[in-house]
C-alpha positions as CSV (number, residue, x, y, z in Angstrom):
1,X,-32.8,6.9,-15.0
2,X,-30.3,9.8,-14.0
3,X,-32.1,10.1,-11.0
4,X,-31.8,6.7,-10.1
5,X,-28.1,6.7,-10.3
6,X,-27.5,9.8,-8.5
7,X,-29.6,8.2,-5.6
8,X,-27.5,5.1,-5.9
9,X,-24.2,6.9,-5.7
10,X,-25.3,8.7,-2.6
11,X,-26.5,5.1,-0.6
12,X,-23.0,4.1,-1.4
13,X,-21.2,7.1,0.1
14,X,-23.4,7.2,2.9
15,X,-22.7,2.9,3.6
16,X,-18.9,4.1,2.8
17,X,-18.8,6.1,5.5
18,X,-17.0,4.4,8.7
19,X,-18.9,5.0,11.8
20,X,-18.5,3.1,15.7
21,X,-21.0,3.8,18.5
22,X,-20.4,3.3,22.3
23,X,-22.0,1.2,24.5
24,X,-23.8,3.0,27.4
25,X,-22.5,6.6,26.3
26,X,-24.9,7.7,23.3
27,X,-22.0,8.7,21.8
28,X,-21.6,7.8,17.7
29,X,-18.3,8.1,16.5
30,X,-17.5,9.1,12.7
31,X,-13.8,8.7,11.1
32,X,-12.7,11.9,8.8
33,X,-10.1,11.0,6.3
34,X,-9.5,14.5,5.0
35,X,-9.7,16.4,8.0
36,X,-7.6,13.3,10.2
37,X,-10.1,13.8,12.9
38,X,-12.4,11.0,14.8
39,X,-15.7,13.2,15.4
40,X,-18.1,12.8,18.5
41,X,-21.4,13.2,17.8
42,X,-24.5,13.0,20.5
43,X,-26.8,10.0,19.3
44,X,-29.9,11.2,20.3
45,X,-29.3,14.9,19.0
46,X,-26.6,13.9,16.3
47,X,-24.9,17.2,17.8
48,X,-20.9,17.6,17.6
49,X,-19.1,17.0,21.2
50,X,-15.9,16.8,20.0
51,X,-13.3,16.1,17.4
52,X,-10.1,14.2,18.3
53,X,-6.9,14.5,16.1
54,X,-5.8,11.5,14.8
55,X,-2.8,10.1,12.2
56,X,-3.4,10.8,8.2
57,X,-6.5,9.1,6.6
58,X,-8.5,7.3,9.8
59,X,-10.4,4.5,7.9
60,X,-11.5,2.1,10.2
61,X,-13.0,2.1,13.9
62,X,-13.4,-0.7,16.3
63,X,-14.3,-1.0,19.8
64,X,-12.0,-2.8,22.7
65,X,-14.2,-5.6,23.4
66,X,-15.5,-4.2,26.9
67,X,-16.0,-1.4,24.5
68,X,-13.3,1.1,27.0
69,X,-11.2,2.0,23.9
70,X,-11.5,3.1,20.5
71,X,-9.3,1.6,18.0
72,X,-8.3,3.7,14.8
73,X,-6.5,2.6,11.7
74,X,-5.2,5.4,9.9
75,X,-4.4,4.3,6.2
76,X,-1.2,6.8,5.8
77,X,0.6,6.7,8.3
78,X,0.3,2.8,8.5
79,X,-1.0,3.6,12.5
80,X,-3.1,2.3,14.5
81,X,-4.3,5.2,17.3
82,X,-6.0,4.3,20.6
């Protein structure tokens, strides 16, 4: 029964965590509230590319609709980086 809970609790950090992927590019993107970083990673490899410096706590990522820009809400600094 412990076991079952642990594995629970670990399904709902992993659902928890906000993620955005880009059309055409491969490219998944994953929001890093402690570090106040968006990171790049490589979709096929799941390799880092990058990390780009946001405002305090980025929470939530969206697309632009023709998916050109990355939208950012960053819960601290009540911002919202591009």
């Amino acid at each position: 029964m412990k076991a079952l809970g642990y594995i629970m609790g670990c399904l709902l950090a992993i659902s928890s965590i906000q993620q955005a992927q880009a059309a055409g590019t491969g490219y998944v993107f994953v929001s890093n509230e402690v570090s106040n970083t968006v990171t790049v990673l490589d979709g096929e490899t799941l390799e880092k590319v990058t990390d780009i410096p946001t405002a305090a706590r980025p929470r939530w990522l969206a697309f632009s609709p023709d998916q050109e820009l990355l939208y950012v809400a960053c819960g601290d600094d009540s911002r919202l980086d591009v």
